[in-house]
C-alpha positions in Angstrom: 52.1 236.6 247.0 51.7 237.4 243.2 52.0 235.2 240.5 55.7 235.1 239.5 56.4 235.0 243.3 54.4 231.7 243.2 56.3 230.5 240.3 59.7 231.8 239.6 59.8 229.7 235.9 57.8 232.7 235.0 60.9 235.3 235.1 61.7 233.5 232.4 59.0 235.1 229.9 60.3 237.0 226.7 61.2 240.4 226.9 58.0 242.7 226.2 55.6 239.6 227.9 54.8 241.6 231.6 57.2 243.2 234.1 60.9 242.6 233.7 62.4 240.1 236.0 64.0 241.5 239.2 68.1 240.8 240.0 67.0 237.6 242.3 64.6 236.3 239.5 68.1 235.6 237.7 69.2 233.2 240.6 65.9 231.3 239.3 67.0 230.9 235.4 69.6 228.5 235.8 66.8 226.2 234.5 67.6 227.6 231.2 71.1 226.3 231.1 71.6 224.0 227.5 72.3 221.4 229.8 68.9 221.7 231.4 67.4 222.3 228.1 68.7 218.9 226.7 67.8 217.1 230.2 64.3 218.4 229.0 64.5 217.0 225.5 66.0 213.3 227.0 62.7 213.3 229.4 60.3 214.3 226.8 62.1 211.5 224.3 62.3 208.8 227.1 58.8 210.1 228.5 57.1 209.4 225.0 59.3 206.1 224.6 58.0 204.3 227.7 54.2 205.8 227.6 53.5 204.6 224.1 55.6 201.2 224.7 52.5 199.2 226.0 50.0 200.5 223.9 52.6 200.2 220.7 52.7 196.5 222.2 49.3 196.1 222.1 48.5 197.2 218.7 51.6 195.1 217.0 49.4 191.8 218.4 46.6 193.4 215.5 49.1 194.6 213.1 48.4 198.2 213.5 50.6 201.1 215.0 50.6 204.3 216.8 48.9 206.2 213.5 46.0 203.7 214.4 46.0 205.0 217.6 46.1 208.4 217.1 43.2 208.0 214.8 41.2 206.2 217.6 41.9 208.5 220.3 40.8 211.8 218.7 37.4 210.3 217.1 36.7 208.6 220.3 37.7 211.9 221.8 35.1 213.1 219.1 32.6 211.1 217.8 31.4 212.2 214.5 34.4 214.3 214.1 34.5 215.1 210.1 37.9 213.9 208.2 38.5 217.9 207.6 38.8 218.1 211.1 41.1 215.0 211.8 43.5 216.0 209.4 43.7 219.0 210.9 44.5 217.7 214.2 46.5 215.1 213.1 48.5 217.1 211.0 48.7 214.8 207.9 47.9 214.3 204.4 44.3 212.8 203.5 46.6 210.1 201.5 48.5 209.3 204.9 44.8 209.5 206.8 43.3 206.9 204.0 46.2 204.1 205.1 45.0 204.2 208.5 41.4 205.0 208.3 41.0 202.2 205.7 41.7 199.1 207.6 40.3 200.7 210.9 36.9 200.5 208.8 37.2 197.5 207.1 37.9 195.9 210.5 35.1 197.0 211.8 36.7 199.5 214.7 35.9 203.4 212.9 32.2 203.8 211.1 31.8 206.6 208.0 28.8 208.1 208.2 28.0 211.4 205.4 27.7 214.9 206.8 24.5 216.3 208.1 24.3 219.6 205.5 26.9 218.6 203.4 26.6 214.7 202.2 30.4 215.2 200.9 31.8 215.4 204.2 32.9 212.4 206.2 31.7 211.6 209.9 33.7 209.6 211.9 32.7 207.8 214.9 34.0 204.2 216.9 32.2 201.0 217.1 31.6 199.2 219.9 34.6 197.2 219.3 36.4 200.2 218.0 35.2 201.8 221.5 36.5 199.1 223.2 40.1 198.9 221.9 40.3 202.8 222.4 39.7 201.7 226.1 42.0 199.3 226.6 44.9 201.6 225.0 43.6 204.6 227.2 43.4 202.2 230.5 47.4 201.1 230.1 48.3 204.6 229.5 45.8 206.1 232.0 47.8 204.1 235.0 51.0 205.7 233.8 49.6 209.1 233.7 48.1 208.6 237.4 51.3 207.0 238.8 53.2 210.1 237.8 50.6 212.6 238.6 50.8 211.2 241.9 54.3 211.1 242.3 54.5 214.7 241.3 51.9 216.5 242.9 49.1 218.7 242.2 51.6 221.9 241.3 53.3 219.9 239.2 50.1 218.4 237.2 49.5 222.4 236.7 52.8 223.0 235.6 53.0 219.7 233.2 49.8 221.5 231.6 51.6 224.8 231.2 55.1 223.1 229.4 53.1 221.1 227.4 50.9 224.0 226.2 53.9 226.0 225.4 55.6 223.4 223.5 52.5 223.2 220.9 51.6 225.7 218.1 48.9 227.6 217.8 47.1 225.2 216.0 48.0 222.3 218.4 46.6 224.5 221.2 43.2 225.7 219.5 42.4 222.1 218.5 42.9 221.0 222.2 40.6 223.8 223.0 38.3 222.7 220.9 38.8 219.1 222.2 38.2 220.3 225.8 35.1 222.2 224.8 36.7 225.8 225.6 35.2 228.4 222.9 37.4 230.0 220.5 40.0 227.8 220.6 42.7 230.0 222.2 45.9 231.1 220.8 47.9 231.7 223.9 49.6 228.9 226.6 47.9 228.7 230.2 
């Protein structure tokens, strides 16, 4: 059994991206409906709704927000991660960065250390206590994340994986490559 035989969401590819789809791979495109496609949009808006609503929760109690979080996540995801590089993943001005980054410091959660070669550059990395917010946020989400993984099965965890992939930009995609450690940052969904 080949690939698009395992997977019929794959006749669904751009023309000129492998082998045109055969007459029955049609019967398998009804997933492509606008109806469907808006279903997709309502789960991805009510998805994000209820997985950030605990941590959101959490982080009102300390007067910070989901920016805060964000930031936490990707330098604990990276410790000494330069602001250059943050930015990049985070997709925001350095003015936008400064309103988060500044209180995270002054409260003792992120650390600024300068650059190794360059003393201009920025190093980010968490506290203890910065280490140990990060972990509480990621433990209330982590349960979500394992309760649906569960309830959807191992295909489907592969499948989440691919949707999500395609929905980012290259960029998105090479800085999660980067994040998971896989060399050259790949342009192209898996």
């Amino acid at each position: 059994m080949n690939e698009r035989e395992r997977n019929p969401g794959l006749a669904a590819q751009a023309p000129g991206q492998g082998a045109p789809p055969s007459p029955a791979a049609g019967r398998n495109l009804l997933f492509l409906r606008e109806e469907e496609l808006r279903l997709a949009q309502d789960l991805l808006f009510f998805g994000y709704r209820d997985f950030t609503a605990g941590p959101d929760a959490m982080l009102a109690e300390m007067d910070m927000g989901r920016a805060h979080h964000r930031v936490l996540h990707f330098v604990g995801r990276r410790p000494g991660i330069t602001v250059g590089e943050l930015l990049g993943i985070l997709g925001i001005t350095k003015q936008s960065l400064g309103r988060v980054l500044t209180p995270l410091v002054e409260q003792g959660h992120v650390t600024q250390a300068p650059g190794r070669q360059d003393r201009r550059q920025r190093l980010l990395s968490l506290t203890a206590k910065g280490a140990a917010l990060e972990r509480q946020l990621f433990d209330r989400q982590r349960e979500t994340v394992i309760r649906a993984y569960r309830e959807a099965g191992p295909q489907a965890v592969e499948g989440f994986r691919r949707v999500m992939r395609g929905l980012m930009g290259a960029e998105a995609r090479a800085a999660l490559d980067r994040l998971e450690g896989i060399p050259g940052g790949g342009d192209e969904p898996r």
